[in-house]
Each structure stands twice: as C-alpha cells, then as structure tokens.
ZAFI-848237 format. One line per 10 residues: number of its first residue (from 1); their letters; for each residue x, y, z of N, C-alpha, C, O, CB. Coordinates in pm, 1 decimal. Glycine has a CB too. Example, Ala and Ser with C-alpha at 12.3 -4.5 7.8 and 13.67 -1.06 7.14 Angstrom:
2
1) as) 1319.0,-569.0,780.0,1230.0,-450.0,780.0,1320.0,-330.0,780.0,1423.6,-331.9,846.5,1130.8,-447.3,904.6 | 1285.0,-225.0,708.0,1367.0,-106.0,714.0,1290.0,3.0,787.0,1340.9,113.8,803.9,1408.4,-59.8,572.5
***
This chain:
82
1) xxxxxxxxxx) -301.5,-590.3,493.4,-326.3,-715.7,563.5,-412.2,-685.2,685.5,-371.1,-600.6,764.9,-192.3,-786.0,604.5 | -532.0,-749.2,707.8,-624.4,-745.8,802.3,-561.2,-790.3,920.4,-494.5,-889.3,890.3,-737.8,-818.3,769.4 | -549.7,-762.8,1047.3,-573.5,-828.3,1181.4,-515.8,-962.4,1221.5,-410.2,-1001.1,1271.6,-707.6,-843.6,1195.3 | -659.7,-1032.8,1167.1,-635.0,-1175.2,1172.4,-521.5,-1246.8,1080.4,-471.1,-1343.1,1138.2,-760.9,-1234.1,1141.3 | -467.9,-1220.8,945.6,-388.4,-1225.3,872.1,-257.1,-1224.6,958.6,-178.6,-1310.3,999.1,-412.2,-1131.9,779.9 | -271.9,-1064.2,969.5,-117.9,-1028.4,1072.8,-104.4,-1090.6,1177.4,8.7,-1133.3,1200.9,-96.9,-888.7,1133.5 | -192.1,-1112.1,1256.5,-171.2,-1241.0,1377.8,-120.9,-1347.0,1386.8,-36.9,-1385.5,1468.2,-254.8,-1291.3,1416.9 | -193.0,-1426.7,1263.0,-147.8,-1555.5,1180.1,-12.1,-1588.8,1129.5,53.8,-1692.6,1133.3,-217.3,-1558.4,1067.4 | 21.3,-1412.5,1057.1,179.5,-1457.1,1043.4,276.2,-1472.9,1136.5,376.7,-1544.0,1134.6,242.4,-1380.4,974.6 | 221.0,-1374.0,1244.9,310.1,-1328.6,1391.2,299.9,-1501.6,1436.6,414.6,-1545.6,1428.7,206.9,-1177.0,1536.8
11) xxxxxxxxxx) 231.3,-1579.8,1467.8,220.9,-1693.2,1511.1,323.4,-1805.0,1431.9,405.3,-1871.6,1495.3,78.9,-1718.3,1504.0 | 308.5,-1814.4,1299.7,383.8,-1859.7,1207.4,504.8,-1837.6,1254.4,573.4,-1935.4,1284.3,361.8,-1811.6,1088.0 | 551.9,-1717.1,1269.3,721.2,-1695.2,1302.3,760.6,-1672.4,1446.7,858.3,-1613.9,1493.4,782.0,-1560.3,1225.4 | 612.2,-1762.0,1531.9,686.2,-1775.3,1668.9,660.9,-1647.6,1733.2,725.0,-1653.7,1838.1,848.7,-1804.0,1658.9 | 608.0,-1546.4,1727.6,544.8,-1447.8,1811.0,417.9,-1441.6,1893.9,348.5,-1344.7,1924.3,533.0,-1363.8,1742.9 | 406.8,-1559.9,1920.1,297.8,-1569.4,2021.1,277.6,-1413.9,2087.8,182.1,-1360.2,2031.8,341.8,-1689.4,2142.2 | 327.5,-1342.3,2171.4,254.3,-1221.1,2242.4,212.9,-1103.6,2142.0,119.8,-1025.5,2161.8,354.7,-1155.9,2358.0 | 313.9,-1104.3,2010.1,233.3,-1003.6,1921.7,129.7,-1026.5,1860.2,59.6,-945.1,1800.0,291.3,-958.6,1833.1 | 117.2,-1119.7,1870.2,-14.9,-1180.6,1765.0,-131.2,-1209.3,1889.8,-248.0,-1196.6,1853.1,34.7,-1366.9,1656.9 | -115.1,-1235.8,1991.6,-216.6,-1199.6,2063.7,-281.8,-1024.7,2115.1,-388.0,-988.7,2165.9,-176.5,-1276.7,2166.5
21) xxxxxxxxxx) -177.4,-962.3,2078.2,-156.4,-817.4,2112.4,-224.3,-796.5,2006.9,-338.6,-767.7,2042.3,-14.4,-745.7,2129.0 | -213.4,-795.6,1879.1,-240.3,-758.2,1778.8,-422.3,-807.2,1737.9,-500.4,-733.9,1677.4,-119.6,-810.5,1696.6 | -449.4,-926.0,1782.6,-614.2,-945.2,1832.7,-644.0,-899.0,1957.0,-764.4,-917.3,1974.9,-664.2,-1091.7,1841.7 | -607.9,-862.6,2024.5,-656.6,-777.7,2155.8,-708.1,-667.5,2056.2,-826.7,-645.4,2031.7,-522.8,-721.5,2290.2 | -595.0,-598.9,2000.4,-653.2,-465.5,1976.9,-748.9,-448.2,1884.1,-819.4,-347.9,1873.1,-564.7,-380.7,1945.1 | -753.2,-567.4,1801.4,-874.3,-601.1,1720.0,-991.0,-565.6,1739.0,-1073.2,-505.7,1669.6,-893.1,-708.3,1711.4 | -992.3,-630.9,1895.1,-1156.7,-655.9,1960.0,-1135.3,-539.2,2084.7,-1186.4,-553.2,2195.9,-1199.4,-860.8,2038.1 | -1067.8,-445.6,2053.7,-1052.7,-359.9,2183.2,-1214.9,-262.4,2128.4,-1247.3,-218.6,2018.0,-855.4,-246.3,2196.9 | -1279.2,-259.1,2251.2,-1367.0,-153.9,2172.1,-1331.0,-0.9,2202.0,-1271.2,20.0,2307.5,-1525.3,-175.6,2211.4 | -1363.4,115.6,2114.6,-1372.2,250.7,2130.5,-1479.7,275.7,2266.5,-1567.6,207.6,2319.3,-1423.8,316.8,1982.7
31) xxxxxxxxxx) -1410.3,436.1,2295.4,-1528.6,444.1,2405.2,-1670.5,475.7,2337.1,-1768.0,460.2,2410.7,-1495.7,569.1,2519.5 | -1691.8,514.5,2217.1,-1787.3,556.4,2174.8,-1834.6,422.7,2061.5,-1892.0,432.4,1953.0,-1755.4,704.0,2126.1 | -1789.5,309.2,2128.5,-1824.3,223.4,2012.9,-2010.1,187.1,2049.4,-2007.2,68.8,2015.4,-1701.0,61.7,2013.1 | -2131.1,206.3,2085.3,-2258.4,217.0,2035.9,-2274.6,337.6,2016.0,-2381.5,357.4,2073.7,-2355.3,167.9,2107.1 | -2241.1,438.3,1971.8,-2270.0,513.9,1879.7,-2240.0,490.6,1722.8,-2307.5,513.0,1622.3,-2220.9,611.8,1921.4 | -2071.9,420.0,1749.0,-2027.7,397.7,1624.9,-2133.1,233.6,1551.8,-2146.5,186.5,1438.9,-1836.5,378.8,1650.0 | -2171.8,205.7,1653.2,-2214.7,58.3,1606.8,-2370.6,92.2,1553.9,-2411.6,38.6,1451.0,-2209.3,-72.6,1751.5 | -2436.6,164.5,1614.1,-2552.7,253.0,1580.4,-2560.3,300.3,1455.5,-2664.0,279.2,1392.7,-2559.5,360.7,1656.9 | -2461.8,367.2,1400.1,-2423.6,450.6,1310.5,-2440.5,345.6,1261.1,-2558.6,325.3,1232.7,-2313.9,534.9,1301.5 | -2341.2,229.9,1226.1,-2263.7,178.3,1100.1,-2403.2,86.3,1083.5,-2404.8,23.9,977.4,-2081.6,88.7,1121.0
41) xxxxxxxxxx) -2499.6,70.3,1153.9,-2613.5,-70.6,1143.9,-2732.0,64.7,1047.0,-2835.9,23.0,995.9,-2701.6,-166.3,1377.6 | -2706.9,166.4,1039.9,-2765.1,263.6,950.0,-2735.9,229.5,772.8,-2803.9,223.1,670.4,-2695.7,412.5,999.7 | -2622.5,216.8,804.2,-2557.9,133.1,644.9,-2591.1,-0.2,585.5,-2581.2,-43.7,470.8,-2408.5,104.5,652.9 | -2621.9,-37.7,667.1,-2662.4,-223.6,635.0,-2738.9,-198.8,493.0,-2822.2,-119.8,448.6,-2802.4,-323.4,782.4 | -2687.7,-274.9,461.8,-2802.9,-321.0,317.9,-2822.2,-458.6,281.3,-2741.4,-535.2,333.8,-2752.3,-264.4,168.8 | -2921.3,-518.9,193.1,-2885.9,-652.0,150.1,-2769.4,-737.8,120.0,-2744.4,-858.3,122.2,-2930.7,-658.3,69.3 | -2687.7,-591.5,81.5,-2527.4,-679.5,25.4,-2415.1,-609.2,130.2,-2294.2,-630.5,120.7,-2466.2,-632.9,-186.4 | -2478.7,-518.7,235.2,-2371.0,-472.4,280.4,-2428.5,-498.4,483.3,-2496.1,-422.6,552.8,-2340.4,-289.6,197.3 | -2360.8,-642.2,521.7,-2413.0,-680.4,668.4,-2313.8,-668.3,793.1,-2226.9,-754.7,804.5,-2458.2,-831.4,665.9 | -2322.0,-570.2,882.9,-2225.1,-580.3,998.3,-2200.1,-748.2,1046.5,-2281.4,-838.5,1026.7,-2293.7,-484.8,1131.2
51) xxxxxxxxxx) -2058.5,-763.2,1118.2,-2053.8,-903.8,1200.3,-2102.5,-902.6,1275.4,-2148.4,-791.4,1301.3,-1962.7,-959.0,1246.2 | -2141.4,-1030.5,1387.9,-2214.1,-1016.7,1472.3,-2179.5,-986.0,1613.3,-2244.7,-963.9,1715.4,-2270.3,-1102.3,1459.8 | -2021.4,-994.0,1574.5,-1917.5,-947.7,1699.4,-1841.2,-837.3,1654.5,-1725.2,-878.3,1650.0,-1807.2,-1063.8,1748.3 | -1845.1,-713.6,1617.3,-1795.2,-613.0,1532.6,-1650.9,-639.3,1619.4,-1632.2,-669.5,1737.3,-1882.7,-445.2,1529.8 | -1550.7,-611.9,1497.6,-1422.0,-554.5,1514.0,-1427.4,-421.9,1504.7,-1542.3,-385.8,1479.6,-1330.3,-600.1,1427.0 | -1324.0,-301.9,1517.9,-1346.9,-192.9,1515.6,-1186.8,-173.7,1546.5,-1117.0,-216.5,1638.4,-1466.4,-143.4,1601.8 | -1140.5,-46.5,1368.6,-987.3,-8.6,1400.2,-1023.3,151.3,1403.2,-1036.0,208.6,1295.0,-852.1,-64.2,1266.0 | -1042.1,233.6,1541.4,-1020.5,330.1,1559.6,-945.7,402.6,1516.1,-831.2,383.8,1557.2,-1016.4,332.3,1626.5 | -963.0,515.8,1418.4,-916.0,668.4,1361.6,-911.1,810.5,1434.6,-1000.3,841.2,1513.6,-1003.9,699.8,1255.4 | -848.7,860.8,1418.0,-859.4,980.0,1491.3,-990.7,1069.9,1427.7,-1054.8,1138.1,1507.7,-712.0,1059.2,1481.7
61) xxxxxxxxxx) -1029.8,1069.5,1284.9,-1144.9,1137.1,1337.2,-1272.4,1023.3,1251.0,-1348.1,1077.7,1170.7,-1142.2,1333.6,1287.0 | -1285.3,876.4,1274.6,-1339.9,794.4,1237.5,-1352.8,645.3,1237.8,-1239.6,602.8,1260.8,-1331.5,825.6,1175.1 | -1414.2,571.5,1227.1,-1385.9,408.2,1285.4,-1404.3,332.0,1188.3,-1502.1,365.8,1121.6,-1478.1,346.9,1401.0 | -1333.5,212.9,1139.6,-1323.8,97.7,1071.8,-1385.9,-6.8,1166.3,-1341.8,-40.2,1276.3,-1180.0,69.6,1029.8 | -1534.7,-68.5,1082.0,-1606.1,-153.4,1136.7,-1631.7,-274.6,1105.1,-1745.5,-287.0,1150.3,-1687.2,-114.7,1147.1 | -1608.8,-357.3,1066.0,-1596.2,-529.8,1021.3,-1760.3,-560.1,981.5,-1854.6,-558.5,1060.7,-1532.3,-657.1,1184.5 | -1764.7,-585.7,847.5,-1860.6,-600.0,763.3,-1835.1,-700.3,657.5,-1727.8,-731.2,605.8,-1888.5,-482.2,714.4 | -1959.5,-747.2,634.4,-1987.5,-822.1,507.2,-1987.1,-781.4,373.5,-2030.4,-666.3,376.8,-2092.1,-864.6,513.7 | -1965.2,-807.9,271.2,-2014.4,-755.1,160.1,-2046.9,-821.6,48.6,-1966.7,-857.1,-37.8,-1947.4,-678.1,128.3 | -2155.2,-838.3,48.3,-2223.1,-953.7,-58.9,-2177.6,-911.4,-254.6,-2208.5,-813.7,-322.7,-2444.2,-936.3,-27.9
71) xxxxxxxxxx) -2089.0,-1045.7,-291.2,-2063.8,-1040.9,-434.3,-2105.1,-1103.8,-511.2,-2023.3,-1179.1,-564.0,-1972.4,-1049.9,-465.9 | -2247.6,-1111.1,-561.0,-2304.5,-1244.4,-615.1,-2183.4,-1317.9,-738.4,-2132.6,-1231.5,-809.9,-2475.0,-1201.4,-697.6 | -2144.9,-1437.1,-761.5,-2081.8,-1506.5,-841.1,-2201.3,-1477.6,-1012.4,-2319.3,-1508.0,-1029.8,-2064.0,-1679.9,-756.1 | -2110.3,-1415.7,-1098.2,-2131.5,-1467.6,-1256.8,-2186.9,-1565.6,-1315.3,-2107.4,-1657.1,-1336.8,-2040.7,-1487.9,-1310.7 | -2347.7,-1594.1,-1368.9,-2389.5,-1726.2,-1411.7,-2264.2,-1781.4,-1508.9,-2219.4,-1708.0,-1597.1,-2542.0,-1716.4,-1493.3 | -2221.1,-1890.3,-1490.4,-2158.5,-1943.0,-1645.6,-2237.5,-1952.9,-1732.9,-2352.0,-1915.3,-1707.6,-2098.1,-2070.8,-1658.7 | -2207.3,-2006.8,-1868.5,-2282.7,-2053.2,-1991.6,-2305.8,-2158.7,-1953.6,-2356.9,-2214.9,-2050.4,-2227.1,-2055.7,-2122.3 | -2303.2,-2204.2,-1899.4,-2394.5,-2355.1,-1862.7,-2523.6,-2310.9,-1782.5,-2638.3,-2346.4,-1809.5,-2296.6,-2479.7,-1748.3 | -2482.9,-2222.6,-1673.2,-2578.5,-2166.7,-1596.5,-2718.0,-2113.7,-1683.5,-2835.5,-2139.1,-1656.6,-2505.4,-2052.8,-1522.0 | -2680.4,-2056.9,-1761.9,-2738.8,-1953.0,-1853.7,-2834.0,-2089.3,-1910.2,-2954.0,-2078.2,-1884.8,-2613.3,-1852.1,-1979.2
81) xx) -2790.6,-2220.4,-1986.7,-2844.4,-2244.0,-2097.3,-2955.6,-2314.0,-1998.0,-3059.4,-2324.1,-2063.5,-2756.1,-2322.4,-2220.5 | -2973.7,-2365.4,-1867.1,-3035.4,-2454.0,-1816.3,-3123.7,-2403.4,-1773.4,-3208.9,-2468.5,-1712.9,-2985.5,-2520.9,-1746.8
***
C-alpha cells in the first residue's frame, strides 16, 4: 500500500496525526534528493515520466521516486474493425 492509500485509511479510522505523519514523510525530501532527482530524470522515457512534485521513500543504500508509467489500453475488436 502506497502512502497516500495508508493515509487515507489512517483518516478513515480516525487517525488524523498518523496520516498526516505518514504524508509528511512522503514529501520529506532526502539530503541528497537533486542528485537523486537528477539521476532518476536520466530514466524518463516516453512511457516512463517523473511527477512533477516527486515523492521520495528513502533506502539505506537507494531511493524510491514517484513516477508515471505509461500502459497503452488493448484495441478491442471493434477498435480493430473501424
């Protein structure tokens, strides 16, 4: 469960301060977060786009960075015949 998910439930069951705690740390940045943001805008591709407000879940030796990832949808057979 992502972040925002876990927040959402914390709110649901009346935890207002964990669920704000829990998006704090969301948007907490690393000290090395433009390097890491540098880095990760190296990866971009057509189907693969950073947010425009990166989240970031710090690792001890690596960072989780909040991205897009493009899945084009399956023509149907209708699609197909037209």
């Amino acid at each position: 469960m992502n972040a925002v998910h876990r927040a959402l439930a914390l709110l649901d069951d009346g935890k207002t301060e964990e669920a704000a705690d829990t998006l704090r740390r969301m948007i907490a940045r690393p000290a090395d977060a433009s390097d890491i943001e540098a880095r990760a805008c190296e990866l971009q591709t057509d189907e693969l786009e950073l947010d425009d407000n990166l989240c970031f879940s710090d690792a001890d030796d690596g960072c989780w960075v909040s991205a897009w990832v493009w899945v084009p949808r399956e023509e149907s057979e209708t699609d197909k015949e037209a």
